[in-house]
VEXVEXLO-310270 format. One line per field, with one value per residue (C-alpha): residue in three letters; x, y, z. Coordinates in nm, 4 decimals. Layout:
<sites>
rest <- [ALA  ...]
x <- [X  ...]
y <- [Y  ...]
z <- [Z  ...]
</sites>
This chain:
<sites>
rest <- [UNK  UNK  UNK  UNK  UNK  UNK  UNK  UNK  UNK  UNK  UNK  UNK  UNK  UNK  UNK  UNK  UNK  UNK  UNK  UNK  UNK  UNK  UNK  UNK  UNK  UNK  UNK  UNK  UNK  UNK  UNK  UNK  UNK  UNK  UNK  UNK  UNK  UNK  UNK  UNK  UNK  UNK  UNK  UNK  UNK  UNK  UNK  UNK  UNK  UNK  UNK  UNK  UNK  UNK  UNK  UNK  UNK  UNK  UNK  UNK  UNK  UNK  UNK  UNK  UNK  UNK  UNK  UNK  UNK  UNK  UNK  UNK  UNK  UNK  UNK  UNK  UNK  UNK  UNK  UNK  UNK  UNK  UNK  UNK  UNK  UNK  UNK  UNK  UNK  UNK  UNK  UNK  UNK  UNK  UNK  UNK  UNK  UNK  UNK  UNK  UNK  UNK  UNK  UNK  UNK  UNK  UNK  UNK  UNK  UNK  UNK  UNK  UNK  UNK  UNK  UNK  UNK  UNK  UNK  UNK  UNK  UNK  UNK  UNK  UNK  UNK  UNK  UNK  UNK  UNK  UNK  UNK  UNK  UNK  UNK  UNK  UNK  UNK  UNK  UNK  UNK  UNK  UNK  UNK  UNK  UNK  UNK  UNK  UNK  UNK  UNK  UNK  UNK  UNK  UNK  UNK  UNK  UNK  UNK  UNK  UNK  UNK  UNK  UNK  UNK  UNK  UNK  UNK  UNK  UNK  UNK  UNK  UNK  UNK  UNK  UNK  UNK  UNK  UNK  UNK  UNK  UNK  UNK  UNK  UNK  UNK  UNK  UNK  UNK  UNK  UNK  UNK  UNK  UNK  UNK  UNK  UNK  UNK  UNK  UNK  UNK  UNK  UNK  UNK  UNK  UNK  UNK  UNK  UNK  UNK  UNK  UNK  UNK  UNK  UNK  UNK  UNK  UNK  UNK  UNK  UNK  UNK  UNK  UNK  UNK  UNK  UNK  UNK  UNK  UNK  UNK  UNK  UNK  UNK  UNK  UNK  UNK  UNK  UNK  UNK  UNK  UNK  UNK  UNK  UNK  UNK  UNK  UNK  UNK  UNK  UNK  UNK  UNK  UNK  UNK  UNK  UNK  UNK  UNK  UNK  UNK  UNK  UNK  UNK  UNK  UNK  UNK  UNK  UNK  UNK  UNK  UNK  UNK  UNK  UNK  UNK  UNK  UNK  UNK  UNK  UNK  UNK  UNK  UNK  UNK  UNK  UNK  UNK  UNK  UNK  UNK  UNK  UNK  UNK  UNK  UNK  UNK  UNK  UNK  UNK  UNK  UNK  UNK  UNK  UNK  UNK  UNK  UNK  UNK  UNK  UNK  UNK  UNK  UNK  UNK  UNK  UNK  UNK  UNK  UNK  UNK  UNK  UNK  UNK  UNK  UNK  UNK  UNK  UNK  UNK  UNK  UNK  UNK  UNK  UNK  UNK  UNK  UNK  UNK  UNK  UNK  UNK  UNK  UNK  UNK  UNK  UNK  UNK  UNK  UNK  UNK  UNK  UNK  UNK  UNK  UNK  UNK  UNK  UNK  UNK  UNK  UNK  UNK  UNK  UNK  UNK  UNK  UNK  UNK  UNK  UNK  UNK  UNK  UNK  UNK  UNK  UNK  UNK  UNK  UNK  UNK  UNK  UNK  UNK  UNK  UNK  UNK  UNK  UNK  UNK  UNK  UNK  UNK  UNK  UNK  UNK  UNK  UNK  UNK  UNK  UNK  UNK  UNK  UNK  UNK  UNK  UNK  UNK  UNK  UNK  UNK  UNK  UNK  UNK  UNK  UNK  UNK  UNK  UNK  UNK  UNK  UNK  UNK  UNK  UNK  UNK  UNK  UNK  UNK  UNK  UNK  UNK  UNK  UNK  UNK  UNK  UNK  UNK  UNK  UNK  UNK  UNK  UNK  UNK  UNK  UNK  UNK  UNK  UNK  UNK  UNK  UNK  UNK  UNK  UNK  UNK  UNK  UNK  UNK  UNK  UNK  UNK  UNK  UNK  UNK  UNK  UNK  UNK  UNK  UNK  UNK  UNK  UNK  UNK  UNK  UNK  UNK  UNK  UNK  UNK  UNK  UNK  UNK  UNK  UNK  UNK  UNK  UNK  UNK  UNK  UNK  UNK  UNK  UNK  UNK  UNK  UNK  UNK]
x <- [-1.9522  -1.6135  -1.4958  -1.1501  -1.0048  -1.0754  -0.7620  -0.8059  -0.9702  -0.8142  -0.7229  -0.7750  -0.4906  -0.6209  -0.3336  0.0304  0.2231  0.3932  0.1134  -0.0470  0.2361  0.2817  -0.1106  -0.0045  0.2754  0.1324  -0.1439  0.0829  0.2276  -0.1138  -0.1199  -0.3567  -0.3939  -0.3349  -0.4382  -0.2261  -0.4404  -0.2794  -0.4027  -0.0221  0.1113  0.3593  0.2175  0.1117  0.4224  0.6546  0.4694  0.5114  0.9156  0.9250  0.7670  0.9467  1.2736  1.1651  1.0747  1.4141  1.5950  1.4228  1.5265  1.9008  1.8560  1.7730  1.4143  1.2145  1.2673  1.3607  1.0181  0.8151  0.9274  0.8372  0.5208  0.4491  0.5735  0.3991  0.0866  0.1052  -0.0903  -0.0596  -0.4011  -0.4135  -0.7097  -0.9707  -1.1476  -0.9183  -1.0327  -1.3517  -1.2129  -1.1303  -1.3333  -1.2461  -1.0668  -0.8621  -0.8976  -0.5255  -0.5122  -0.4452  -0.6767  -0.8668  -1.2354  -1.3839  -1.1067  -1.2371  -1.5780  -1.4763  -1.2786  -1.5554  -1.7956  -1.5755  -1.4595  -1.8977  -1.9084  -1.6058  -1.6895  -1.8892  -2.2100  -2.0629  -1.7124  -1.6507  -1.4897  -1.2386  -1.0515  -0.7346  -0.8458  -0.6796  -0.8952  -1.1832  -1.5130  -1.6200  -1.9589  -1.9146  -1.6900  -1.9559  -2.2447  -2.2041  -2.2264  -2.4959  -2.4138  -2.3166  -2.3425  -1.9787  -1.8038  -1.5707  -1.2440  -0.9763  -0.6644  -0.3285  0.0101  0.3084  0.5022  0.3001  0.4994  0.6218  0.3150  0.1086  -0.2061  -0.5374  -0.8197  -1.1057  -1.4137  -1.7539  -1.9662  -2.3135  -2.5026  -2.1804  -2.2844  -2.2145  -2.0539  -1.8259  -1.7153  -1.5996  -1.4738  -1.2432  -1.1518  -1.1039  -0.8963  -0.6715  -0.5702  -0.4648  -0.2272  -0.1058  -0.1885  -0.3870  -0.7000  -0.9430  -1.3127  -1.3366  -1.6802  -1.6316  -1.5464  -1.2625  -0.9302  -1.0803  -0.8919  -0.5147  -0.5284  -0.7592  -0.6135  -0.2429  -0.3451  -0.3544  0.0400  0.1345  -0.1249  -0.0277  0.3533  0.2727  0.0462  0.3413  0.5996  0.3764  0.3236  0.7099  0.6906  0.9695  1.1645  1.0863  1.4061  1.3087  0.9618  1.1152  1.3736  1.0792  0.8689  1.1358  1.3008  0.9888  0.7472  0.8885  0.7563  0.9667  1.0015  0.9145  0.6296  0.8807  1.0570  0.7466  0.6179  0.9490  0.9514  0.5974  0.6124  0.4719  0.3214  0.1019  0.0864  -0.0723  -0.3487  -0.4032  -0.4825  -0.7117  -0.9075  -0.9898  -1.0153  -1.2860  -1.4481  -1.5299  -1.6981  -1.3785  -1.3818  -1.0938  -0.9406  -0.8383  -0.7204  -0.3337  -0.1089  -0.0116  0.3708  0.2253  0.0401  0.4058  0.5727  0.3626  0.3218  0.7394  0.7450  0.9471  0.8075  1.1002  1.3262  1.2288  1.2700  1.6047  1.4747  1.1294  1.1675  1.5254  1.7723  1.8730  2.1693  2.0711  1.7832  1.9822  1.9678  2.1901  2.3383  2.0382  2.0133  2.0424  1.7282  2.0166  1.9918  2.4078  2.5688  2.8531  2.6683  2.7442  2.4859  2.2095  2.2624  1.9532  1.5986  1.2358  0.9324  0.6305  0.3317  0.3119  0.4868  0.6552  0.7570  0.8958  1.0812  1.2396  1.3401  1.5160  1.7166  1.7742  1.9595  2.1515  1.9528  1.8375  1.4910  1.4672  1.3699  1.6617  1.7561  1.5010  1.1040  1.0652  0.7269  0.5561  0.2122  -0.0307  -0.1500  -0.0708  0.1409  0.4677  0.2476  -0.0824  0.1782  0.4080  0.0627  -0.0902  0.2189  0.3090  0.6502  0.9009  0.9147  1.2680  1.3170  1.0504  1.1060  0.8390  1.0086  0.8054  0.8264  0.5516  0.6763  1.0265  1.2304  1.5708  1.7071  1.5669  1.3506  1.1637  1.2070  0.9883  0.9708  0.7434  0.8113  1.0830  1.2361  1.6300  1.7707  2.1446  2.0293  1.7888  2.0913  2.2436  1.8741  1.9324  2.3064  2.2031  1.9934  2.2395  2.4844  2.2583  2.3195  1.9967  1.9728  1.7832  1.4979  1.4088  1.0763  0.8861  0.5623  0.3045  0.0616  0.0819  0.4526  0.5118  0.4902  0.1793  -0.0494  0.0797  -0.0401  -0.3652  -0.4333  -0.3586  -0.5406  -0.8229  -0.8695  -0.8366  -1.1724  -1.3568  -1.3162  -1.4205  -1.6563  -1.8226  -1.7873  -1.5232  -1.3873  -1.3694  -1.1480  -0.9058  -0.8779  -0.8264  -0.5255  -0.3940  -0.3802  -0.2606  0.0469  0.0915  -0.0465  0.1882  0.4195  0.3173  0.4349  0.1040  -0.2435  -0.4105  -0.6821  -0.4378  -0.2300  -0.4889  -0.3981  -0.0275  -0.1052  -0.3961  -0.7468  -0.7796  -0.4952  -0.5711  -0.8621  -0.7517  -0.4895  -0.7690  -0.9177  -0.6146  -0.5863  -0.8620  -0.9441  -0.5634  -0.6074  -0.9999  -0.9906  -1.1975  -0.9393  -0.8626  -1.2486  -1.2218  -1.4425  -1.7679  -1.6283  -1.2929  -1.5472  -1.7613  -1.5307  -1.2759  -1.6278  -1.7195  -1.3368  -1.3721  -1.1320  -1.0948  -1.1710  -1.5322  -1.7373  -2.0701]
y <- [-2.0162  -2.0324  -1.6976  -1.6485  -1.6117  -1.9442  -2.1448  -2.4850  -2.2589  -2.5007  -2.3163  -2.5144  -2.4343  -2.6035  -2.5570  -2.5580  -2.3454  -2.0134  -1.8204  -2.1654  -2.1965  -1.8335  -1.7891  -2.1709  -2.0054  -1.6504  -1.8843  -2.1440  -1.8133  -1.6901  -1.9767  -2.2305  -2.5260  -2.5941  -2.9031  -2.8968  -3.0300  -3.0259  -3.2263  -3.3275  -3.7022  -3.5413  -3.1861  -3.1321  -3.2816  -3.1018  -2.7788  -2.8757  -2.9470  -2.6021  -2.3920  -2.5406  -2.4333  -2.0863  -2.0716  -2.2683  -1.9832  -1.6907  -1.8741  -1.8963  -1.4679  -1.4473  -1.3590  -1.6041  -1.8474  -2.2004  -2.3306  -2.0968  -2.2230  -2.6049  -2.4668  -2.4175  -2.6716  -2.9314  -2.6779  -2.8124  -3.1445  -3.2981  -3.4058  -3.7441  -3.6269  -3.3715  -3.5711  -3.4598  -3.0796  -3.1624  -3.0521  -2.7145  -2.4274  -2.1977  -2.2957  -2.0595  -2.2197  -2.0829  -2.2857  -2.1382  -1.8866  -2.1059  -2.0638  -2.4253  -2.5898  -2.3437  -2.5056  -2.8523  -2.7512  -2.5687  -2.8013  -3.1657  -2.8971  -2.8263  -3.2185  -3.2167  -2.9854  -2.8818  -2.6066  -2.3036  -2.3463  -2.1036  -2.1366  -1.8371  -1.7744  -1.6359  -1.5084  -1.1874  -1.1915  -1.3790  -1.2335  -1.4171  -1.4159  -1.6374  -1.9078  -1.9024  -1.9641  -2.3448  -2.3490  -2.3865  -2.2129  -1.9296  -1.6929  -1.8912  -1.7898  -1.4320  -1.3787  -1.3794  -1.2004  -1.2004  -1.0873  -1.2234  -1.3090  -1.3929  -1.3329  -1.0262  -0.8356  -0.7094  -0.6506  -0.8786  -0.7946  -0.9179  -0.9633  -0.9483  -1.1284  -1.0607  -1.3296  -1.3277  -1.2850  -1.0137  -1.3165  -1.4693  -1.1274  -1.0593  -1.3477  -1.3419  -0.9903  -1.1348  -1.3913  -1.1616  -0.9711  -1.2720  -1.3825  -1.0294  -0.9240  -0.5836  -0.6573  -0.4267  -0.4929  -0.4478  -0.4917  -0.8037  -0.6129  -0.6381  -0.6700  -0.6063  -0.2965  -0.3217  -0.4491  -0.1982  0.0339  0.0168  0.0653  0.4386  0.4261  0.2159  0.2888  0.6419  0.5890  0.4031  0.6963  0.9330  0.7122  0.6069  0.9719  1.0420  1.2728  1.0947  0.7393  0.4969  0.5995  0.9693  0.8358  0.6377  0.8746  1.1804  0.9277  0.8221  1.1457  1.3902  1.1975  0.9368  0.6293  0.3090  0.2427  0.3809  0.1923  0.0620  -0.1395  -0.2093  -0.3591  -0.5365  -0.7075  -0.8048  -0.9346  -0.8130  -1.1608  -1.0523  -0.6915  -0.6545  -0.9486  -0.8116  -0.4601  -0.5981  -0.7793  -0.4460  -0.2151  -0.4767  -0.5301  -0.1755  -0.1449  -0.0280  0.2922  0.5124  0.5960  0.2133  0.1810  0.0557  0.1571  -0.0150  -0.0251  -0.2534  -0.4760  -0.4833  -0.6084  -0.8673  -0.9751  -1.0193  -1.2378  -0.9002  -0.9710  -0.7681  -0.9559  -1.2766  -1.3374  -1.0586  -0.8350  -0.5823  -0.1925  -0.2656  -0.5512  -0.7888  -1.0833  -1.3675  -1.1368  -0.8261  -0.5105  -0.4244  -0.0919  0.1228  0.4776  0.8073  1.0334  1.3151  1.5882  1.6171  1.9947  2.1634  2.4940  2.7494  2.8699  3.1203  3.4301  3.5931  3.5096  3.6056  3.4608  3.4418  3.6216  3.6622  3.3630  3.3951  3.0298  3.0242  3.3624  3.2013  2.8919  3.0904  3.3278  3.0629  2.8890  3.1958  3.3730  3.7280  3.7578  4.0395  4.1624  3.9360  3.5781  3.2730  3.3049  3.0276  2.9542  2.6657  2.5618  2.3245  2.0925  2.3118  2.2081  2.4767  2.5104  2.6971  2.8851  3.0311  3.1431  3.2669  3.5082  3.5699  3.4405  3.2961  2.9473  2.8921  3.0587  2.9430  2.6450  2.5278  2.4379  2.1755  2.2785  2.0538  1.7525  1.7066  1.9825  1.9064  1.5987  1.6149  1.8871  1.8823  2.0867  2.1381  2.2991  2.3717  2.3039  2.5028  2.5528  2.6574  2.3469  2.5130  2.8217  2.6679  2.4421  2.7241  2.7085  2.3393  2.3879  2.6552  2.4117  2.0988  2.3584  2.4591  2.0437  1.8848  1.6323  1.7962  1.5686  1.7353  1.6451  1.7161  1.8619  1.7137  1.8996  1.8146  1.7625  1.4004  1.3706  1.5978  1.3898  1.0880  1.1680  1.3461  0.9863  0.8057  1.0307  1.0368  0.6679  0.6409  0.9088  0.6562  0.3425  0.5308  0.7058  0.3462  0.2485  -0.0077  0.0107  0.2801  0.6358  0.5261  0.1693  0.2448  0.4246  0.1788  -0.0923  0.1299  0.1964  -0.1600  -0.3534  -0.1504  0.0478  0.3630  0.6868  0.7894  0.6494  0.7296  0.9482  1.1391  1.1749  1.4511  1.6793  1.6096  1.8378  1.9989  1.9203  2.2267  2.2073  1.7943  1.9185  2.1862  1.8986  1.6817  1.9530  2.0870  1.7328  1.6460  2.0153  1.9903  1.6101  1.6196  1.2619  1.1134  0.9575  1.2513  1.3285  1.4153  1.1813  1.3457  1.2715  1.4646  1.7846  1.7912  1.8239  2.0631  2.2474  2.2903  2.2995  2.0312  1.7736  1.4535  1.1693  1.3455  1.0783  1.1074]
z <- [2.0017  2.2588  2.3796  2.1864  2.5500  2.6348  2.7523  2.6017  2.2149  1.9157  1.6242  1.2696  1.0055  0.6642  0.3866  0.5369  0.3065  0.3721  0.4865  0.7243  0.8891  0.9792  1.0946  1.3248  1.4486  1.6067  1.6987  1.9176  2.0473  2.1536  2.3624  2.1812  2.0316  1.6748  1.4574  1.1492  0.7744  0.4594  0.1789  0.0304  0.2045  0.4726  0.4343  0.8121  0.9776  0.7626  0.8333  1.2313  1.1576  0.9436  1.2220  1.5422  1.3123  1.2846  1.6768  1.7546  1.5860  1.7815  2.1156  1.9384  1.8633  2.2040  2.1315  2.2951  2.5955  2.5236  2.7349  2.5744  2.2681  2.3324  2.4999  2.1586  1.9747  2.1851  2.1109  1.7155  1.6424  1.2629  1.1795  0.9914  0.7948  0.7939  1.0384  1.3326  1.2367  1.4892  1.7754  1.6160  1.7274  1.4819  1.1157  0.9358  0.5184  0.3538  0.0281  -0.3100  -0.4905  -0.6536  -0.5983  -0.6540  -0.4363  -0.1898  -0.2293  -0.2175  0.1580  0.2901  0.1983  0.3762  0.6820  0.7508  0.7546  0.9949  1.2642  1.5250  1.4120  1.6087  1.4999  1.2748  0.9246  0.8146  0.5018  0.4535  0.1041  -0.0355  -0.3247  -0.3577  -0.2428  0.0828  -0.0133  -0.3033  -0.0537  0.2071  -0.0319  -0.0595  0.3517  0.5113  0.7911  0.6628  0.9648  1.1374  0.7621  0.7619  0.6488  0.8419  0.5973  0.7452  0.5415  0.4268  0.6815  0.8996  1.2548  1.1114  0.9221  1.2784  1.0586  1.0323  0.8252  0.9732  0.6663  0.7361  0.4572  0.3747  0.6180  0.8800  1.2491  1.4891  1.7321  1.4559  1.4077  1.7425  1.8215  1.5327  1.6267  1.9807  1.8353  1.5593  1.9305  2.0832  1.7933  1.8958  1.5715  1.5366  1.4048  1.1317  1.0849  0.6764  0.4706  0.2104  -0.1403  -0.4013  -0.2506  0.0727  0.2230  0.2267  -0.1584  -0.2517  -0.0595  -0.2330  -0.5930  -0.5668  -0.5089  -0.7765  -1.0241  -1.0470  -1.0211  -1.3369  -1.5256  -1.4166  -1.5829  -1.8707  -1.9362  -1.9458  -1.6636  -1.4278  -1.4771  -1.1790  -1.0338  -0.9771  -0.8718  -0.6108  -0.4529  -0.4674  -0.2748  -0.0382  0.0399  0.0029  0.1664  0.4030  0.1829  0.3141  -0.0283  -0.3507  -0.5336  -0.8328  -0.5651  -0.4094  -0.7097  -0.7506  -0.4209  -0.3767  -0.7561  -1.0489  -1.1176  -0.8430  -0.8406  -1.1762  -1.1633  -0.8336  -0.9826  -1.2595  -1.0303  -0.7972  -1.1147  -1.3146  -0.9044  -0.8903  -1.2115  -1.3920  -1.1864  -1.3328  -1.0313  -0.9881  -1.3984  -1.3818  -1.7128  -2.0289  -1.9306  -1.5937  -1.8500  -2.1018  -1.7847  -1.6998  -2.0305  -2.0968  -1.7536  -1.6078  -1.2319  -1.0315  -0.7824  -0.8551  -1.2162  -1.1955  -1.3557  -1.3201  -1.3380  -1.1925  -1.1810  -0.9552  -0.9112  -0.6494  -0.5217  -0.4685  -0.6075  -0.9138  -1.0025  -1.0571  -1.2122  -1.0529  -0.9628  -0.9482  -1.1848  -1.2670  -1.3885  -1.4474  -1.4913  -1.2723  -0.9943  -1.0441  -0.8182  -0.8460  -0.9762  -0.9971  -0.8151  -0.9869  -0.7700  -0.3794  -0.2775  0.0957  0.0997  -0.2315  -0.1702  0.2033  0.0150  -0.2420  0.0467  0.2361  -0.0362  -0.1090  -0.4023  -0.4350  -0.5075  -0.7338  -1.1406  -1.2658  -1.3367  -1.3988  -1.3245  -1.0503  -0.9296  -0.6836  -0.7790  -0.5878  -0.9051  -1.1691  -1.4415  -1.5315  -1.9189  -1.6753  -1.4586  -1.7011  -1.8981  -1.6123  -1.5081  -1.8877  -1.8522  -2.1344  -2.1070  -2.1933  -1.8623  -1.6459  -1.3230  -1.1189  -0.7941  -0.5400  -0.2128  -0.0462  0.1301  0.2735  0.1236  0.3477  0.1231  -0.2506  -0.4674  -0.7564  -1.0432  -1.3444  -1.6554  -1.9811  -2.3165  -2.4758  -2.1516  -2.2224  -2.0024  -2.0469  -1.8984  -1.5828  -1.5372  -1.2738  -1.1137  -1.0069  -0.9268  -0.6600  -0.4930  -0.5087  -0.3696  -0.0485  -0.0137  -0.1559  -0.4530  -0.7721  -0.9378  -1.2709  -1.4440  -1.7532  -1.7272  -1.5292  -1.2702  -0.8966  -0.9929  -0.9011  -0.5107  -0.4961  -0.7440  -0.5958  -0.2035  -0.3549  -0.5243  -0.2236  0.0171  -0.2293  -0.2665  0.1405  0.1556  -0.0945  0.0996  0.4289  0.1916  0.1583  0.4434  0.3832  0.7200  0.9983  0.8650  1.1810  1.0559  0.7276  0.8634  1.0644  0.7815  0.5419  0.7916  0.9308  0.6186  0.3370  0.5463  0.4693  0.6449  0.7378  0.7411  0.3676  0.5184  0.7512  0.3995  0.3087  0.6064  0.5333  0.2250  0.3736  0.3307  0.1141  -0.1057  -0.1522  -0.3172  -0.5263  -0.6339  -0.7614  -0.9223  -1.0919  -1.2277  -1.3528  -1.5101  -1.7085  -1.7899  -1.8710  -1.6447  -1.4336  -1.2503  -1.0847  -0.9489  -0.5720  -0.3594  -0.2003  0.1400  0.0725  -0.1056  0.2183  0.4955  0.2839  0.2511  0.5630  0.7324  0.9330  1.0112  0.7464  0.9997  1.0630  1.0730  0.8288]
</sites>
């Protein structure tokens, strides 16, 4: 098998849509050779035009040299059939999802090339062990997942199938570093890591929602402003399509044995179902004209009321009581009982201290608490009179979010879940804790690496989260993994290895 540093290594691209031509392109830019196969009449030289565009443009932005640019153009070879893909040392399959065309491509490229030339798929969700089984060479088949685009998206999952070598493994790692993409070793499962990885975001934006807790607009802004989220995971599911999103989720959810933690909503299923897919249809949770964002509705809780003076804080709370002087209230025996609970609901807390309802606030003061809080209250709760709560704090400058009931508010259940589902797939041994992290973060944007989400709330109060959660709810959705119980156990750090 050729070292991946070699200079004359020829890269195989097999399937020259979007996602081929990106995976040719950081490839010519890594310095090798690429033989172009597609199996449409024209597909492989239009794919060559298509990408020397792109690289044209980044020498017009001023982005990349005008030689290096021809360097690699000239690096891009049209193959007249999949014949040519013989002097290929490693291919890289990215056809559709579609499991017996798979077979039939797998099977001509084994006829094709040389024995030690190894065969990768770009698959997001088919299991690599089912492609590689019609091969009888099975040890030169791993997957090889890049993202959408291509030059942009620095992550490369790197899938090791049940009879792939050690050598194809590193090679391809080798080879993921030399496209200057950063490359994650990731056992072969359902959705692999970065799809698996995501559903914890959107799948419990959707229970929240579902459950009438928040609309997608609060979700979104808490998400944003609390907790540094690029985007919230309504317009995530918007741009990435929920045409994709959904199937995507069913396939990970029924793949793991219907585990509950992976189970997507109804109001997912309704969306798909009406052909509602986001940005590209014009309309998903939002709407759009020409691809663009259309007037959208305010997370911003909007009163007249005057602002609360004074108020009461329920049991020894120091941070609650500094939040409340620094925003100019007395903390005293008068005004509204304001509390801030780690996964409790405002129904347990306003029982616990014996307070009236109709003048009871759970505040959320974990996160970001400079732009945007969250405010929740019980049933029966006097909305007239907890009006002058939420004006003090829009007063002291930040934007008010008020929710109904729901415990772990909406930004605590929603990092528990993802931190949570980030200790199960290092839990079974999916990939490494630290590369979990770093696909999370380069493969979905996220603020922080899922694992290190559980010290952003504290390895401690994660799990008394989860606990809260699934003790109000009675679900098993909520069950902490063993990996998060241990180490909160024991107070060690969450990346401790087993």
């Amino acid at each position: 098998m050729k070292p991946a540093e070699a200079p004359d290594y020829v890269i195989g691209v097999a399937g020259c849509g979007a996602m081929g031509q990106g995976i040719a392109q950081v490839s010519v830019q890594g310095g090798m050779k690429v033989v172009l196969f597609d199996a449409r009449d024209g597909g492989a030289v239009a794919a060559k035009d298509a990408i020397a565009g792109r690289l044209n443009r980044l020498v017009e932005k001023g982005r990349m040299g005008e030689a290096d640019a021809q360097a690699a153009i000239d690096l891009l070879v049209p193959a007249s059939g999949i014949a040519d893909m013989a002097q290929a040392d490693c291919v890289v399959e990215a056809v559709f999802e579609d499991l017996d065309v798979k077979h039939s491509l797998f099977k001509d490229l084994e006829g094709a090339v040389r024995p030690d030339c190894i065969l990768a798929s770009n698959t997001s969700s088919i299991p690599l062990a089912s492609i590689a089984r019609v091969c009888e060479h099975r040890d030169r088949v791993a997957g090889l997942h890049f993202f959408n685009p291509v030059p942009l998206m620095k992550l490369v999952e790197v899938i090791r199938a049940a009879e792939t070598s050690d050598e194809t493994i590193s090679t391809l790692m080798a080879l993921g570093r030399r496209m200057t993409r950063t490359p994650v070793e990731v056992k072969d499962s359902p959705g692999f890591l970065v799809n698996m990885g995501g559903r914890a975001y959107t799948t419990e934006a959707l229970r929240i929602v579902h459950e009438g807790v928040a609309t997608p607009a609060q979700v979104d802004a808490i998400m944003r402003d609390c907790w540094g989220f690029r985007m919230g995971p309504f317009e995530l599911m918007d741009l990435t399509g929920i045409d994709v999103n959904y199937p995507v989720s069913q396939i990970v959810y029924n793949g793991y044995n219907q585990d509950p933690r992976l189970k997507t909503s109804a109001n997912h299923m309704a969306m798909f179902d009406a052909g509602m897919f986001g940005r590209k249809t014009g309309r998903g949770w939002y709407t759009y004209e020409n691809g663009k964002p259309g007037e959208r509705p305010s997370a911003d809780y909007q009163t007249s009321a005057d602002p609360v003076n004074a108020v009461r804080v329920a049991g020894p709370n120091p941070d609650l009581k500094a939040f409340c002087e620094e925003i100019g209230l007395t903390v005293g025996t008068e005004g509204p009982v304001l509390a801030a609970p780690a996964g409790l609901d405002a129904s347990s807390v306003c029982a616990q201290v014996q307070a009236d309802p109709r003048h009871f606030a759970a505040l959320d003061l974990s996160g970001n608490t400079t732009q945007r809080i969250t405010m929740m209250t019980a049933p029966g709760a006097d909305r007239a009179f907890l009006s002058g709560v939420a004006a003090a704090i829009s007063a002291s400058g930040r934007s008010v979010t008020w929710i109904t009931d729901s415990p772990g508010f909406v930004g605590q259940r929603m990092v528990a879940m993802v931190a949570n589902l980030g200790c199960y797939m290092a839990e079974i041994g999916l990939a490494s804790p630290a590369d979990i992290d770093t696909a999370m973060q380069l493969g979905l944007n996220y603020p922080h690496g899922s694992i290190a989400m559980t010290e952003q709330l504290g390895v401690p109060t994660c799990l008394n989260v989860l606990n809260a959660l699934q003790q109000i709810t009675g679900e098993d959705r909520y069950r902490p993994t063993l990996w998060l119980k241990r180490r909160a156990m024991l107070g060690l750090p969450i990346h401790t290895p087993n």
